[in-house]
C-alpha positions in Angstrom: -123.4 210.3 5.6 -122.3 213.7 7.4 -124.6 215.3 5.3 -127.6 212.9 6.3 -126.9 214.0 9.9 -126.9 217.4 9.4 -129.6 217.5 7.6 -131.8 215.0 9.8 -132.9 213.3 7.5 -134.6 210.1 8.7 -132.7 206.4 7.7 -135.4 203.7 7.5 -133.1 201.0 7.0 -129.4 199.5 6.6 -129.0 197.6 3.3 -126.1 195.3 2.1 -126.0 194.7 -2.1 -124.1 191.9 -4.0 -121.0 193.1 -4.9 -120.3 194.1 -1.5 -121.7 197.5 -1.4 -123.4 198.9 1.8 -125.6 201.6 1.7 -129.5 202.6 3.5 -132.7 203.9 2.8 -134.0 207.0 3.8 -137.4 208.9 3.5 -137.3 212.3 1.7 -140.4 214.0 1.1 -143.1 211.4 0.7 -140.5 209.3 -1.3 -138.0 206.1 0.1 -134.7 206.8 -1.1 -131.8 204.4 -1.5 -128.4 205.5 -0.7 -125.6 203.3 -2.1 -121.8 203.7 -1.6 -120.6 202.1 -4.7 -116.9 201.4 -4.9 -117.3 201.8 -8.8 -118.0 205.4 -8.5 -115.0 207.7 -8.8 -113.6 209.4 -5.9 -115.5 212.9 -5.3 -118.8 212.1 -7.7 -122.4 210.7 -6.7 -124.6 209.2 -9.3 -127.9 209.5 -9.0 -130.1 206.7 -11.3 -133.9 206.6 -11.1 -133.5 202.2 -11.4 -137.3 201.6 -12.0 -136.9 203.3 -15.9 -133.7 200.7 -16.8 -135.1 197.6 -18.4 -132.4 194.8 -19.3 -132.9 193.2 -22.8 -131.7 189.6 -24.1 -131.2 187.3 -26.5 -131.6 184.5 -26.7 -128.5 182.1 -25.7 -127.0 180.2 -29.6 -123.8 178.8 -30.8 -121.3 181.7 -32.2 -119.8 180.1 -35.7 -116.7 180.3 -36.4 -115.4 181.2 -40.0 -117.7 179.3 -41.8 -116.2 176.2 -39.5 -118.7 173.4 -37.4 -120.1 174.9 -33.9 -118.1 172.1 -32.3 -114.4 172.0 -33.1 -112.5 169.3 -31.9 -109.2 170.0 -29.2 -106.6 169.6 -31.0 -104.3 166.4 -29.1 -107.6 165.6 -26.7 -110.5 163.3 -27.6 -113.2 166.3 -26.7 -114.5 169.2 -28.6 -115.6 173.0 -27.5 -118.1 175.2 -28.7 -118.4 179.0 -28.2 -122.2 179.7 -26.6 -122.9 184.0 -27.1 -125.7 185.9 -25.6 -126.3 189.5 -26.8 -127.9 191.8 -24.2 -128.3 195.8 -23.7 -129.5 197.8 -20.8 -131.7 200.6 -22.1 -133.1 203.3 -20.1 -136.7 205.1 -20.7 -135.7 208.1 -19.2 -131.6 208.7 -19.9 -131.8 213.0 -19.2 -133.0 211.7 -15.4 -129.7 210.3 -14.3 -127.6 212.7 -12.9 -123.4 213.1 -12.3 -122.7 215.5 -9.0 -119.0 216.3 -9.6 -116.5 218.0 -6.5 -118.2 216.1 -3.7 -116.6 216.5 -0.6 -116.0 213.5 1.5 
């Protein structure tokens, strides 16, 4: 944020995130940026991700088996029964060399 001052650069826009993180986004160049102040990131770091080249892949939602047993096992002492539902995803980026780590930030 200091820097952002300093540096004038113009903020378009305050933005609130599930999760609770805050951040705003600004115009550099001929580009609109989003700032984000993550409270996952580690203290003195910024990450910098280019979102647009992540795509998030699924599978489709089945019954996990256990050892060779029937999807639906009965409680034992109860007249009900569970089953074990798995999903299988991964996040894969097109363009992994583009996100960037900025270590020794000062706050």
């Amino acid at each position: 944020q200091n820097y952002m001052r300093e540096s004038n650069v113009t903020i378009v826009e305050n933005a609130m995130y599930e999760g609770g993180a805050a951040g705003y986004k600004v115009v550099v160049g001929n580009k609109k940026v989003e700032i984000v102040n993550e409270p996952f990131i580690p203290a003195g770091k910024a990450w910098c991700v280019d979102t647009s080249k992540f795509e998030f892949h699924t599978t489709d939602i089945t019954f996990a088996d256990e050892q060779d047993a029937n999807v639906f096992v009965r409680m034992e002492n109860y007249p009900r029964y569970r089953a074990l539902l798995v999903q299988y995803c991964n996040l894969i980026c097109s363009n992994p060399g583009g996100c960037v780590e900025i270590q020794n930030c000062v706050a």
